[in-house]
N, CA, C and O atoms as CSV, one atom per row, in Angstrom:
chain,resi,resn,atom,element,x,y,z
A,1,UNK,N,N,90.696,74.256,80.168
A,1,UNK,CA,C,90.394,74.474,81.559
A,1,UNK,C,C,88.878,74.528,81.728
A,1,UNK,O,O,88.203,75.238,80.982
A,2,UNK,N,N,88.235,73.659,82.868
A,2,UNK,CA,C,86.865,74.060,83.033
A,2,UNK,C,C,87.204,74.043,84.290
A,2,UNK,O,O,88.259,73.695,84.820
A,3,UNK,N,N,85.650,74.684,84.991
A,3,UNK,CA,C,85.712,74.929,86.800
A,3,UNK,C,C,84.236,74.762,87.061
A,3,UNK,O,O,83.438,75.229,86.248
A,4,UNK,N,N,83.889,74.237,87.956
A,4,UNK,CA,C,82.144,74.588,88.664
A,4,UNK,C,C,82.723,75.277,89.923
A,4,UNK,O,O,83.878,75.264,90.347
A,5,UNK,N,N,81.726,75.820,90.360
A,5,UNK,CA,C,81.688,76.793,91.599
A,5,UNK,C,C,80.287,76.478,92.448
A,5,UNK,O,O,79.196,76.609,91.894
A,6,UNK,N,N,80.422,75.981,94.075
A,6,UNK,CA,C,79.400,75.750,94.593
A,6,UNK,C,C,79.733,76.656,96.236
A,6,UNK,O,O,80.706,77.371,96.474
A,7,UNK,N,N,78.746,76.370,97.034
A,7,UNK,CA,C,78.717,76.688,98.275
A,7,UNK,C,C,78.372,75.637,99.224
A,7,UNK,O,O,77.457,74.815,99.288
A,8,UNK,N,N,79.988,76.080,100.367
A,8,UNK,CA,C,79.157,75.202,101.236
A,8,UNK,C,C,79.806,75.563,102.409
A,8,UNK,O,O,80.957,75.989,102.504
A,9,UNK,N,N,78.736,75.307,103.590
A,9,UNK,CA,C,79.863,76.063,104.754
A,9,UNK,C,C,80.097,77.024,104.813
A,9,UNK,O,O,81.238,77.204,105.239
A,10,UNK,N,N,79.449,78.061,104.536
A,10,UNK,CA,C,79.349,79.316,104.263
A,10,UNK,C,C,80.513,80.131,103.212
A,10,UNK,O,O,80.724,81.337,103.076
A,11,UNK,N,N,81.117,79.007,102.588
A,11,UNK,CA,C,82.291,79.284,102.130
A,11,UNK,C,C,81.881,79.054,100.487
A,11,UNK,O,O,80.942,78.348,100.119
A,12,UNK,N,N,82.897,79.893,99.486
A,12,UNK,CA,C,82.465,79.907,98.056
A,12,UNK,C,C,83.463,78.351,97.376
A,12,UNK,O,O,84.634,78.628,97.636
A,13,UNK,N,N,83.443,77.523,96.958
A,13,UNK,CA,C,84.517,76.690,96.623
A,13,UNK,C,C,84.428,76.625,95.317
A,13,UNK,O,O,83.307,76.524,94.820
A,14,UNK,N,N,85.812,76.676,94.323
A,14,UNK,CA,C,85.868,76.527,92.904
A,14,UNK,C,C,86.941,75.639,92.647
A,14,UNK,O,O,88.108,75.736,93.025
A,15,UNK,N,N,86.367,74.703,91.909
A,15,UNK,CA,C,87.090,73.349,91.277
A,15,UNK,C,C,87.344,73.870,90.236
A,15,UNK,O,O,86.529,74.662,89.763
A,16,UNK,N,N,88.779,73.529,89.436
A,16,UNK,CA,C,89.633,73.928,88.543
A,16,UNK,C,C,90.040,72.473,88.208
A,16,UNK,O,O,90.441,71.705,89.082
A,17,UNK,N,N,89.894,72.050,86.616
A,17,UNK,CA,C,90.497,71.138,86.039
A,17,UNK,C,C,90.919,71.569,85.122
A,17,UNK,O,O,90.519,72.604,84.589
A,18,UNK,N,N,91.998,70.725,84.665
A,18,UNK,CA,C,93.178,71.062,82.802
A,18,UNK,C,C,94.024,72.022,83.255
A,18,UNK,O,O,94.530,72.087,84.375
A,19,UNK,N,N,94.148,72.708,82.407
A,19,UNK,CA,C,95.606,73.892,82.357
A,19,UNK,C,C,95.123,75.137,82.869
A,19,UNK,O,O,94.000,75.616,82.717
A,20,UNK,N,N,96.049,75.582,83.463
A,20,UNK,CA,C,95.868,77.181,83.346
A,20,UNK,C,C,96.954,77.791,83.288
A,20,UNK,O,O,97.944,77.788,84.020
A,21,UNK,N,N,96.637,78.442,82.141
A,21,UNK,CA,C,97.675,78.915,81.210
A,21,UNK,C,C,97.035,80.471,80.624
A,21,UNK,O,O,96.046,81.163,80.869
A,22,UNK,N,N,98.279,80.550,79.677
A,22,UNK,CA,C,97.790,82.112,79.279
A,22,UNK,C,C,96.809,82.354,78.702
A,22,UNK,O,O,96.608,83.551,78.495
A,23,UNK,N,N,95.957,81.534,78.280
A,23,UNK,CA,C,94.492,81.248,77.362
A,23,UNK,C,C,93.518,80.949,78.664
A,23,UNK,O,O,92.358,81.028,78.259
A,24,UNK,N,N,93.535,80.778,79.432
A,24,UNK,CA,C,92.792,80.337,80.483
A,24,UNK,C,C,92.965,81.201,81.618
A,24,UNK,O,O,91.996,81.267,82.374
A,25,UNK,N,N,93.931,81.843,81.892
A,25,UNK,CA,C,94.109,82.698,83.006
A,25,UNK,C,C,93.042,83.984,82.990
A,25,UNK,O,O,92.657,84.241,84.131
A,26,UNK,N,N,92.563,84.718,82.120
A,26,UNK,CA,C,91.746,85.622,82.327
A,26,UNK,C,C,90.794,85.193,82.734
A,26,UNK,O,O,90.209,85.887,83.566
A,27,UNK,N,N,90.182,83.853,82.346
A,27,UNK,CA,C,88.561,83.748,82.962
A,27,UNK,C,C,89.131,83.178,84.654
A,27,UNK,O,O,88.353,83.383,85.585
A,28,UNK,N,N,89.902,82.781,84.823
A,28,UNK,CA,C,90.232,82.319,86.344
A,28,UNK,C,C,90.148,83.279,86.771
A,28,UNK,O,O,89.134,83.327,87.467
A,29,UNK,N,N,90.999,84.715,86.757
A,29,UNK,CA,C,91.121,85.447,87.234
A,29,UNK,C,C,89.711,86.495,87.450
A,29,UNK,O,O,89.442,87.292,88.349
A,30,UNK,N,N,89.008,86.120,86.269
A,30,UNK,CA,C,87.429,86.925,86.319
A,30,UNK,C,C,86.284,85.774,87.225
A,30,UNK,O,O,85.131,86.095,87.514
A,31,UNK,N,N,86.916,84.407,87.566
A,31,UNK,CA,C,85.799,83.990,88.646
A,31,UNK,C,C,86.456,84.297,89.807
A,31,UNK,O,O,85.787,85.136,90.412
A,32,UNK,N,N,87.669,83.947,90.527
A,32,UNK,CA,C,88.213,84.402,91.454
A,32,UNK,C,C,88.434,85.634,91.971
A,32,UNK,O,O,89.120,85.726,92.989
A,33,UNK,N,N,88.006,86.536,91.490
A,33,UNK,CA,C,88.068,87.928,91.475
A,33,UNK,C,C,86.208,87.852,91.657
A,33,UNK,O,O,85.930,88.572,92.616
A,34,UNK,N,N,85.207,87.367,91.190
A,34,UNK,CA,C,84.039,87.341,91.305
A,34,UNK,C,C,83.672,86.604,92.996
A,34,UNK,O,O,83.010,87.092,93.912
A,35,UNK,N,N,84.283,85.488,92.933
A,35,UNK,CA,C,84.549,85.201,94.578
A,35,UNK,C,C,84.513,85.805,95.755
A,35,UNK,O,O,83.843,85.800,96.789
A,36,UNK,N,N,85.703,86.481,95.153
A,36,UNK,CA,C,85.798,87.708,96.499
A,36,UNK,C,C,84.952,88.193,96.883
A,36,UNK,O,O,84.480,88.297,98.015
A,37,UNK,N,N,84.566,88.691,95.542
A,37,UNK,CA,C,83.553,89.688,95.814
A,37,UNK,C,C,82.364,89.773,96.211
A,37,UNK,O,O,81.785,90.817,96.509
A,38,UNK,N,N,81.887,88.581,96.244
A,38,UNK,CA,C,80.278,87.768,97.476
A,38,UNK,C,C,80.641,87.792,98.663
A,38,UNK,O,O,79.809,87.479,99.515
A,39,UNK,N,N,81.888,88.140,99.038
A,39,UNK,CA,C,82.283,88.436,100.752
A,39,UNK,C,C,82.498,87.346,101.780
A,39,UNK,O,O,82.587,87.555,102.989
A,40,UNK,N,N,82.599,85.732,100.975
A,40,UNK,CA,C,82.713,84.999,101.878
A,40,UNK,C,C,84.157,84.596,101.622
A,40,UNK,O,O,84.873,85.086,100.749
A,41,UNK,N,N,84.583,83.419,102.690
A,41,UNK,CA,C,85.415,82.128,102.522
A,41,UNK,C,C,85.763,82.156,100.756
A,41,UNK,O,O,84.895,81.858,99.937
A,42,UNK,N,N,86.894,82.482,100.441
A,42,UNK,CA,C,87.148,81.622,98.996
A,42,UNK,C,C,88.317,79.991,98.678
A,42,UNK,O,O,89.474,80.188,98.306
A,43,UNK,N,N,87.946,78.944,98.827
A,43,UNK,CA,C,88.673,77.445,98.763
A,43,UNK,C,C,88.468,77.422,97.201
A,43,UNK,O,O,87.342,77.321,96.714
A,44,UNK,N,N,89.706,77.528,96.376
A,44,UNK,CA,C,90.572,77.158,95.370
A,44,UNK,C,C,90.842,75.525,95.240
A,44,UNK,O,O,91.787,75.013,95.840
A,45,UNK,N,N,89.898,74.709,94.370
A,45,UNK,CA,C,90.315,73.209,94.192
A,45,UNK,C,C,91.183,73.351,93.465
A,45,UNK,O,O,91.139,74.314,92.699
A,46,UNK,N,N,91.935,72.741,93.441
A,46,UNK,CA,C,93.354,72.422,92.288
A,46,UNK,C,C,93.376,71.219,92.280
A,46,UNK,O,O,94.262,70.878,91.496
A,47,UNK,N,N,92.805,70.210,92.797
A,47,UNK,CA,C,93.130,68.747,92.542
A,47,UNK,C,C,93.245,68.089,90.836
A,47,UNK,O,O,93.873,67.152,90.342
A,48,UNK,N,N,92.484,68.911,90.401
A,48,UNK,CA,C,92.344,68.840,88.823
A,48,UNK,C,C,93.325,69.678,87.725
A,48,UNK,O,O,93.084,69.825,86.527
A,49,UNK,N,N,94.199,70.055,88.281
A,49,UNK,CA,C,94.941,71.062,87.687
A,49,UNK,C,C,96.054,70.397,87.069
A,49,UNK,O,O,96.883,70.042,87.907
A,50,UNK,N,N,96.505,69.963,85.273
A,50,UNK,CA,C,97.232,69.122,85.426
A,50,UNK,C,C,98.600,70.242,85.313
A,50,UNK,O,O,99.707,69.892,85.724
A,51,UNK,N,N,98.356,71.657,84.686
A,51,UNK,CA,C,99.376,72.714,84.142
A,51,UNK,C,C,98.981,73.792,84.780
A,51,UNK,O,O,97.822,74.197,84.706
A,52,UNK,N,N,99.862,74.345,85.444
A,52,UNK,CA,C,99.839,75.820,85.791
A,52,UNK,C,C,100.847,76.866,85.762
A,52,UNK,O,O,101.846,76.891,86.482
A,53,UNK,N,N,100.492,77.822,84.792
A,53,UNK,CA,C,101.664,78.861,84.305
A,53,UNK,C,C,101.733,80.002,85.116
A,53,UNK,O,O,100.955,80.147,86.059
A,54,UNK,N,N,102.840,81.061,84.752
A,54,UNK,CA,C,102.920,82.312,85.983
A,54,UNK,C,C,101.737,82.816,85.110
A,54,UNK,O,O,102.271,83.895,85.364
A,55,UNK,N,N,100.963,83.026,84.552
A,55,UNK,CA,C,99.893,83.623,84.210
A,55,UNK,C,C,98.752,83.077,85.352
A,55,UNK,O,O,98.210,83.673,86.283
A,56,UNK,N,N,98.643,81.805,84.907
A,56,UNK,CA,C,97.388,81.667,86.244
A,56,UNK,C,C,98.087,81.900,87.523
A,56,UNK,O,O,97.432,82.384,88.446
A,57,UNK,N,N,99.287,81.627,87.687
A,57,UNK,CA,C,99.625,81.817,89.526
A,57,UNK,C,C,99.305,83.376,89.547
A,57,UNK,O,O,98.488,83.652,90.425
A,58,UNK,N,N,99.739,84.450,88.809
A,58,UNK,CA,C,99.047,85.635,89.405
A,58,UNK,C,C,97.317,85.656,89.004
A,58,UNK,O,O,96.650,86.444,89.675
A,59,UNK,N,N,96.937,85.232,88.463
A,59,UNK,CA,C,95.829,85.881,88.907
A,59,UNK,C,C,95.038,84.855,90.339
A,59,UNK,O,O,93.948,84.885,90.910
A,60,UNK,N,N,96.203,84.081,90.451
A,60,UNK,CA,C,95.400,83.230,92.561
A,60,UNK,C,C,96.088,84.547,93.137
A,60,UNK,O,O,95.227,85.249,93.666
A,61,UNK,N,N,97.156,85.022,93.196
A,61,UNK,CA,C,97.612,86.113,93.506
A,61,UNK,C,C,97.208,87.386,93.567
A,61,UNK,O,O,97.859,88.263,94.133
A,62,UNK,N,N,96.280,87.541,93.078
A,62,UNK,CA,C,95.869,88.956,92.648
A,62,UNK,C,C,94.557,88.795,93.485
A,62,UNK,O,O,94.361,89.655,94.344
A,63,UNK,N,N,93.640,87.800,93.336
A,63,UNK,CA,C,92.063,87.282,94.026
A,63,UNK,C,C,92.859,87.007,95.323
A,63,UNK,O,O,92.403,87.827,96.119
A,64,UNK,N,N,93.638,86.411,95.837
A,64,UNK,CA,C,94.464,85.927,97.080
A,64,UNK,C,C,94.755,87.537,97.966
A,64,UNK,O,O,94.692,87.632,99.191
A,65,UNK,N,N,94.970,88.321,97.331
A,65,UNK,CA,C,95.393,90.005,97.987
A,65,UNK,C,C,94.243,90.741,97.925
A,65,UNK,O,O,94.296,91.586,98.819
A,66,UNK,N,N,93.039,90.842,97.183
A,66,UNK,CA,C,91.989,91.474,97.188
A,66,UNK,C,C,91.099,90.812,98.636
A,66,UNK,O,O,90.678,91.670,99.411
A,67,UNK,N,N,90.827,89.366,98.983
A,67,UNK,CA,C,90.663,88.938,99.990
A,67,UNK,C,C,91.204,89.185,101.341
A,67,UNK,O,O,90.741,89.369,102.467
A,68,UNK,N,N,92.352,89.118,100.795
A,68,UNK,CA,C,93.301,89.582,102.303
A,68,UNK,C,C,92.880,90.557,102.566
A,68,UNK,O,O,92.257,90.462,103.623
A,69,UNK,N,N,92.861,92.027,101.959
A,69,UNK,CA,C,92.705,93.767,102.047
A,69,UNK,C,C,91.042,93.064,102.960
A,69,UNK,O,O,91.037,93.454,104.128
A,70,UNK,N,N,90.041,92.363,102.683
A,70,UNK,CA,C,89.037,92.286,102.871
A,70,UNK,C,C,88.909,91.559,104.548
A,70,UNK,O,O,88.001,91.537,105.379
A,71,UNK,N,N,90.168,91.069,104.518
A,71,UNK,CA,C,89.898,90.254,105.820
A,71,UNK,C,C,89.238,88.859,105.583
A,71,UNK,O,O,88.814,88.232,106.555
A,72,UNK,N,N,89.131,88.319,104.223
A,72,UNK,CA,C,88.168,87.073,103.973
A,72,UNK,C,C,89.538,86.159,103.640
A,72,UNK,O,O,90.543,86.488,103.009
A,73,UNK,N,N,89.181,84.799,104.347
A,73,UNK,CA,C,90.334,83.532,104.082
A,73,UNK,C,C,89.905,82.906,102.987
A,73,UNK,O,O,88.794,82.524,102.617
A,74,UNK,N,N,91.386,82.853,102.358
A,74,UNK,CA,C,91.204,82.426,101.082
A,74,UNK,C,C,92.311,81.125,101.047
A,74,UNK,O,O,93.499,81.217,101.354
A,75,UNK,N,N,91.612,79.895,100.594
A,75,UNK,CA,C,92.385,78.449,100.535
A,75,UNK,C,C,92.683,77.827,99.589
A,75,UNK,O,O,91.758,77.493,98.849
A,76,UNK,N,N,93.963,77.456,99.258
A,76,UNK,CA,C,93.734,76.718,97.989
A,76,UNK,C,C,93.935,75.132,98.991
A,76,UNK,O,O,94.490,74.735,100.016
A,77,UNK,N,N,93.021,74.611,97.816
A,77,UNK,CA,C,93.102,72.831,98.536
A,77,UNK,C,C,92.939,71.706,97.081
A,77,UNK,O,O,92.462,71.704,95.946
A,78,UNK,N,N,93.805,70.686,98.169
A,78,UNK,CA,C,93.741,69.439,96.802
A,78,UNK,C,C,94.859,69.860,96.200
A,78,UNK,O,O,94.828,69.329,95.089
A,79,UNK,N,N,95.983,70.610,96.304
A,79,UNK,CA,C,96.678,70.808,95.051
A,79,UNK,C,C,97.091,70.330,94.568
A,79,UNK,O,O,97.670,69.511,95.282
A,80,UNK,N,N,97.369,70.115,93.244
A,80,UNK,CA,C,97.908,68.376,92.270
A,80,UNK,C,C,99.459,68.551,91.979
A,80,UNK,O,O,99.716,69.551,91.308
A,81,UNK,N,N,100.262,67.970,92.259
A,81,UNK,CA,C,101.250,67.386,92.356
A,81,UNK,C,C,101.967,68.398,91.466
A,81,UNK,O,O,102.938,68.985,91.944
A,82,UNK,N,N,101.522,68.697,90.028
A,82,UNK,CA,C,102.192,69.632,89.330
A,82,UNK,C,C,101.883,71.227,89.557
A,82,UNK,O,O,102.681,72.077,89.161
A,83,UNK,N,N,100.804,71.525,90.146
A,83,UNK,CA,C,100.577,72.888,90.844
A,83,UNK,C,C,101.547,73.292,91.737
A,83,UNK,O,O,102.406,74.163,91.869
A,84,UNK,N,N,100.909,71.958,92.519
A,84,UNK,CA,C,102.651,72.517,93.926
A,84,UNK,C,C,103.817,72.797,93.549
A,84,UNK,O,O,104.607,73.528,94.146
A,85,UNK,N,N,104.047,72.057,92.227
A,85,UNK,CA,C,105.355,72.306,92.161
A,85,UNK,C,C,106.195,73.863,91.695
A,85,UNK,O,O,107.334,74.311,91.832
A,86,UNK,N,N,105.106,74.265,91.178
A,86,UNK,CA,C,104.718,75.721,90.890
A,86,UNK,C,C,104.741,76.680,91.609
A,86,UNK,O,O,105.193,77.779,91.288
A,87,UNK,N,N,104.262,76.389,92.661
A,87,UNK,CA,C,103.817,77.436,94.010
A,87,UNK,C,C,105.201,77.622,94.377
A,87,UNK,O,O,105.745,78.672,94.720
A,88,UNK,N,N,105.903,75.998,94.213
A,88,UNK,CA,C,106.711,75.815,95.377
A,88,UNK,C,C,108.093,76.448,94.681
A,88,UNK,O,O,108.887,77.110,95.349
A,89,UNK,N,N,108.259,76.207,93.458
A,89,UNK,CA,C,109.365,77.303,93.113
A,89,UNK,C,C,109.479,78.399,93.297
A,89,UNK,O,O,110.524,78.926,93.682
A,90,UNK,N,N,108.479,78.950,93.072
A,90,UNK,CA,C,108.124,80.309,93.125
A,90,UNK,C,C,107.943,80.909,95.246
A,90,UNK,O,O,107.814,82.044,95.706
A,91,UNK,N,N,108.010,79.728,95.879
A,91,UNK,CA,C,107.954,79.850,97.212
A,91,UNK,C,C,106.593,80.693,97.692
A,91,UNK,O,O,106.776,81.491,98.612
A,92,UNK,N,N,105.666,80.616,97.317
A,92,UNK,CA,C,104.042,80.580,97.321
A,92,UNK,C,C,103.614,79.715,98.215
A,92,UNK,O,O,102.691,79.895,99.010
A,93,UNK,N,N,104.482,78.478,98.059
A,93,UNK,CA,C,103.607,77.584,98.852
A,93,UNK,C,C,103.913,78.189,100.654
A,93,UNK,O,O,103.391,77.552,101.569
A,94,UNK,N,N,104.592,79.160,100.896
A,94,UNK,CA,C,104.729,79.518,102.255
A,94,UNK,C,C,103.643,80.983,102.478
A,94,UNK,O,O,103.138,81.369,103.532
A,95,UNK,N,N,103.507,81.635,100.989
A,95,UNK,CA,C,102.179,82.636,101.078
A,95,UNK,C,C,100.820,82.313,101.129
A,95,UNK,O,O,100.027,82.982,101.791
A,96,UNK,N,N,100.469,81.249,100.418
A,96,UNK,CA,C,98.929,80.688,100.494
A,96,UNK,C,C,98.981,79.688,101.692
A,96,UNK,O,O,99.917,78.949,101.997
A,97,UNK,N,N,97.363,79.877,102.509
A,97,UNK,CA,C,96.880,78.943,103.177
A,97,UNK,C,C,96.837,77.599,102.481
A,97,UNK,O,O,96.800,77.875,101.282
A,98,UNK,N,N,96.823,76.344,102.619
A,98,UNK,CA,C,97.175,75.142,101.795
A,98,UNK,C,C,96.444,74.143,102.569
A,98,UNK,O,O,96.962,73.870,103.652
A,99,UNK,N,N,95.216,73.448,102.231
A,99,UNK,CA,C,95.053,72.574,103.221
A,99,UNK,C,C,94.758,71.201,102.094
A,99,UNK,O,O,94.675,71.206,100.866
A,100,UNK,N,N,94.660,70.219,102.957
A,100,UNK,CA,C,94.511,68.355,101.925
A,100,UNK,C,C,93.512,68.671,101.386
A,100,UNK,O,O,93.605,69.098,100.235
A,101,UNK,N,N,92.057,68.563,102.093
A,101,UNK,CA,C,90.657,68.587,101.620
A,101,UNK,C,C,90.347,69.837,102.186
A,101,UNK,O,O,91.021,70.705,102.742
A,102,UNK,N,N,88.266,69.612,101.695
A,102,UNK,CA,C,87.848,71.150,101.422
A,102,UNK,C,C,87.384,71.024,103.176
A,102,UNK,O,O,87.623,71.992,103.898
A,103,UNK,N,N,86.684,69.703,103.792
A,103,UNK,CA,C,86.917,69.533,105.281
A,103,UNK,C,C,87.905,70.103,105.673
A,103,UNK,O,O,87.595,71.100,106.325
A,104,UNK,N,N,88.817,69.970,105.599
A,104,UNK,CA,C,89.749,70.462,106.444
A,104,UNK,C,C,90.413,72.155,106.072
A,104,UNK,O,O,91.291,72.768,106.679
A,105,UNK,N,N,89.801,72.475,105.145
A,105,UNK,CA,C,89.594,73.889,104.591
A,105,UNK,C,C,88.630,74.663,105.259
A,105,UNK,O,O,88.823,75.755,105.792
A,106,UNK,N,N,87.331,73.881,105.182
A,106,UNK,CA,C,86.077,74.683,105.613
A,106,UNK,C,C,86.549,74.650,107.319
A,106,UNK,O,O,86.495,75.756,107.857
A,107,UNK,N,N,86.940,73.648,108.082
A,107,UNK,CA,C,87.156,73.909,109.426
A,107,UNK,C,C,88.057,75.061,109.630
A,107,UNK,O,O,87.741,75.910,110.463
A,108,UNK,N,N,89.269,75.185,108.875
A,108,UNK,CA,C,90.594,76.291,109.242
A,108,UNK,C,C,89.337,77.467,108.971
A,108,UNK,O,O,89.310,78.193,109.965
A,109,UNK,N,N,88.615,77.762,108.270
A,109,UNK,CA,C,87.919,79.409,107.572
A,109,UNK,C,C,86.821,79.461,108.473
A,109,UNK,O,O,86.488,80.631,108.659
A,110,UNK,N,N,86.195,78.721,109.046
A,110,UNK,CA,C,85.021,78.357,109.916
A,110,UNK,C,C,85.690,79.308,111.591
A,110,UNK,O,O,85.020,79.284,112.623
């Protein structure tokens, strides 16, 4: 798993590629949890995500509820075909905001 993290739009955005899995879920969970905590917009890329285990879905879960308590919108976008499918068992995909692109992310949080 690697990720860059930039700003834009007043919003924090983190690109996620490879797996996230039980070897990878703590540092997700220690940038997304770092996210929050700058007080803006947090947009979750997943377009790069080819594996995602219930280890990484809680910790979007865990950064996803610390935001909420905060009042800050938190997006996941791009999600790759095998993410969704993840969310979507688990019926997530009706708890997270979900948008195509980070445009159309940054407008919904804007």
């Amino acid at each position: 798993m690697e990720y860059s993290k930039r700003e834009q739009g007043g919003a924090q955005i983190v690109s996620f590629t490879g797996d996230i899995d039980l070897q990878s879920s703590p540092e997700v969970r220690k940038v997304l949890l770092a996210c929050v905590e700058e007080g803006s917009a947090v947009l979750v890329d997943l377009s790069g995500v080819e594996y995602i285990d219930s280890s990484g879905v809680a910790s979007m879960v865990e950064s996803f509820q610390n935001a909420r308590k905060k009042s800050q919108d938190y997006i996941l976008v791009s999600v790759s075909e095998a993410a969704m499918r993840v969310l979507q068992l688990a019926r997530l995909d009706k708890v997270f905001d979900i948008c195509d692109t980070i445009e159309d992310a940054l407008a919904k949080s804007g």
